[in-house]
N, C-alpha and C positions, 0 to 999 in steps of 0.2 A: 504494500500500500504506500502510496505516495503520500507527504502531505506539504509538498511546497513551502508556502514559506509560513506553514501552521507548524507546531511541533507539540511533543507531548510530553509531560513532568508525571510520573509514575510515583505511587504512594506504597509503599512496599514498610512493613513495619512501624507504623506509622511515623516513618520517615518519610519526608519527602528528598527525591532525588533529582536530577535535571539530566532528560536525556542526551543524546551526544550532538544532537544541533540546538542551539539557543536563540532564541525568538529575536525577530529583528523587526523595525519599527516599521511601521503599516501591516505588519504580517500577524497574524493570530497564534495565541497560545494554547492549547489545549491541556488541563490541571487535571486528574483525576483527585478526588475528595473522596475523605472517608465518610464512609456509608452512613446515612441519614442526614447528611448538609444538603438544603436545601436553596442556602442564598451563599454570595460571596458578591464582595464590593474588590474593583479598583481603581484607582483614582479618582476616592469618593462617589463612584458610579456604581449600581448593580450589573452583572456581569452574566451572563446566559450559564444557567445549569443546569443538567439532562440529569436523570435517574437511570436510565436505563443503554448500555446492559449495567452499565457501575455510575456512579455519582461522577459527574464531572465538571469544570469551570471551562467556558471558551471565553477567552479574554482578547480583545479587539486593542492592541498597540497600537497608540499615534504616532501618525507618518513624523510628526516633528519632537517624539519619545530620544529622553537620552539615554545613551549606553552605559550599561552594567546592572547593580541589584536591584529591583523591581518585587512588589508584594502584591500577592493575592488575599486579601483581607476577609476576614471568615468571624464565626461571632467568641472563637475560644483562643483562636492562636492566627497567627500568616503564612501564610506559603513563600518561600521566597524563588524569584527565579529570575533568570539572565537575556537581559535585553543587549542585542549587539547592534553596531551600526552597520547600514547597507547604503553604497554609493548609488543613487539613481544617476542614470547620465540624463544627458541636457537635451532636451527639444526645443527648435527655433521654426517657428510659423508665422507666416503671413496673413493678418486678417485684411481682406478688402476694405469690408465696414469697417472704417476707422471709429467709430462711436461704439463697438463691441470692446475697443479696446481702450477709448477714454472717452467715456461716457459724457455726456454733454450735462449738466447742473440740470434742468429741467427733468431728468431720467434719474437722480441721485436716491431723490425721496422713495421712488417707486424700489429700485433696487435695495435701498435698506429694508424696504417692508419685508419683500420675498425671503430677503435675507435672516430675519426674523421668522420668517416662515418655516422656513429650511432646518433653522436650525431647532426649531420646537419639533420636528419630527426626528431629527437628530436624536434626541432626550425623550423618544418615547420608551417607555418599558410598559409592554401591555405583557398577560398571562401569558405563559406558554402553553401550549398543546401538543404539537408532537417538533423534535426537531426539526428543523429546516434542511439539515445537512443529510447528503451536499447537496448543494445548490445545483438545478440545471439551468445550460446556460439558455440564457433568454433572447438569443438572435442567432442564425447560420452566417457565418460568413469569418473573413481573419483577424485578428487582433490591429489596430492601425493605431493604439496609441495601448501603451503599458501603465499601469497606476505606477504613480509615483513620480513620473520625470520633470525634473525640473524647467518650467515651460517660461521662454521669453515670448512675447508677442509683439510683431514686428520691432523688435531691438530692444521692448521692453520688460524687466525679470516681470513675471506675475509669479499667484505660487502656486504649488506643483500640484499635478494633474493628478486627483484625489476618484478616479474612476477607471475603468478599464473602456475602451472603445473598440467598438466592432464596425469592419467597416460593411454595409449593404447597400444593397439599392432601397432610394425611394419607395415605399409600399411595404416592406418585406414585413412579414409578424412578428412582433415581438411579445413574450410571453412571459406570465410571471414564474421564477424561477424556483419557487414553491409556494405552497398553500401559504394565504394569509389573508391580512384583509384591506384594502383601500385607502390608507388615510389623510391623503391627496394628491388632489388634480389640479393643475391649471397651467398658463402661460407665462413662463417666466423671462426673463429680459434677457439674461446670460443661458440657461440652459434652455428656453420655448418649451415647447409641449413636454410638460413632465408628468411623469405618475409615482407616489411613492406606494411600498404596498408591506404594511407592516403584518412581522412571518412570528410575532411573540418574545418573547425573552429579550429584547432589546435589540433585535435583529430585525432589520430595515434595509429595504433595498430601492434603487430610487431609476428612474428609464428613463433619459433625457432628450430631446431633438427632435419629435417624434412628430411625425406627418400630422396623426392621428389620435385619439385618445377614446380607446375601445371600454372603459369602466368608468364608473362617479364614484365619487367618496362614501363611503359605509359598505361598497359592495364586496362582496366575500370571492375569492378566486382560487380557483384550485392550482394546486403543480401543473404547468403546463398549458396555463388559461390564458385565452386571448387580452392583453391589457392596451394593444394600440400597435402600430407600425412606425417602422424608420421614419427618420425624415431629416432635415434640414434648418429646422427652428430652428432661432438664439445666434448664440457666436458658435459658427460652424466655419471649417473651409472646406467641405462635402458633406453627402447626406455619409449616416450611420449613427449608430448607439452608443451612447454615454452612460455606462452602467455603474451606479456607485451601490457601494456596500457599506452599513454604518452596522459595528456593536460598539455596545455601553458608549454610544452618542459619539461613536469615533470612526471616521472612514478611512476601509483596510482594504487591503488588493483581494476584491473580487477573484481572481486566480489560485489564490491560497483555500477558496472554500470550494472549488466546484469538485474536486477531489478529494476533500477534505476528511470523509468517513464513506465507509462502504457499504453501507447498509442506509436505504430509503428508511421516508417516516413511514410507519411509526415508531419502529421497533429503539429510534436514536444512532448516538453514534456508536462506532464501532471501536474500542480502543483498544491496542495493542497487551 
């Protein structure tokens, strides 16, 4: 089993140990917990915990997390475990729309609202019900931009590409990536047609650019459910999909979860 740039800290005696790769920042931690933890906080955030087949912690590292010892916070003792640094390389693009890249003052107000928006679904934690993991991916087509690289646009630093991109044609389906439920829609100024679609335990996923917007808010989507099509909204230099991935209100490379556990819900993940 693969698990990219997830790794997993093994409870053996109730010791905790740290396996032989150490979590690096935007990439997810997987804890196993000793049996009967139901919650674990980090970074003052609650953090996704499965029961089954054994108690576990998945913890969501910020892309801008510093390196070394890091705690999993529990209600008796901590987990500690090892955050490393990872060099993302650098992307340089060209936006046409020069006001995608320095927004005109009349556009300000609107973009902090969204931006408020954004980030209240960031900080959702609704129940959990069955894992999400792993995630399927929610468009066909190649990878045209990697989470994480540091992004200048047209000669200017912005900051760094906090989604995975897929690149499609115009129209193509996009699907939600597992069961969850709606928790917005609408037109956003930098990303256009967006849908977030929260999957429980603080696990949110968010589909940007999109031609289309196939669901409203409250409605309920299975794995695999039509939620809208590609497209070209917001700040784009082509049509494709803008796919972010938030746990415990923090956005981590999509990539690291679509492999992430071997076993579909319901049964949870699969740990070593």
């Amino acid at each position: 089993m693969k698990f990219l740039e997830a790794t997993v800290s093994t409870l053996l005696c109730g010791v905790i140990t740290i396996g032989a790769h150490a979590g690096v920042r935007g990439g997810i931690e997987v804890i196993e917990l000793p049996a009967g933890v139901t919650s674990a906080r980090y970074l003052n955030r609650n953090v996704l915990v499965v029961q089954e087949p054994r108690a576990a912690a998945f913890v969501g590292i910020p892309l801008e997390a510093k390196p070394g010892v890091h705690y999993l916070e529990l209600n008796d003792r901590r987990i500690e475990f090892i955050v490393t640094d990872k060099a993302y390389p650098e992307q340089r693009l060209t936006i046409k729309d020069t006001k995608m890249v320095n927004p005109p003052a009349a556009d300000l107000e609107r973009i902090a609202r969204e931006t408020a928006l954004m980030r209240a679904q960031y900080r959702r934690f609704s129940p959990l019900v069955h894992s999400p993991f792993p995630l399927t991916r929610p468009a066909e087509g190649p990878v045209s931009s990697a989470f994480g690289l540091r992004r200048v646009l047209n000669d200017q630093p912005r900051s760094p590409h906090a989604g995975l991109d897929i690149a499609a044609a115009s129209g193509e389906p996009v699907i939600s990536p597992a069961a969850g439920v709606v928790s917005l829609t609408g037109s956003f100024y930098f990303n256009g047609n967006t849908v977030f679609v929260d999957h429980g335990g603080g696990v949110i996923t968010m589909a940007c650019h999109l031609s289309t917007i196939a669901v409203a808010e409250g409605d309920a989507v299975k794995r695999g459910g039509l939620i809208g099509a590609v497209g070209a909204t917001g700040r784009v230099t082509g049509a494709h999909l803008h796919w972010s991935l938030i746990m415990n209100g923090e956005r981590v490379d999509p990539a690291a979860a679509l492999s992430l556990m071997a076993d579909p819900e319901p049964s949870g993940p699969a740990l070593p």
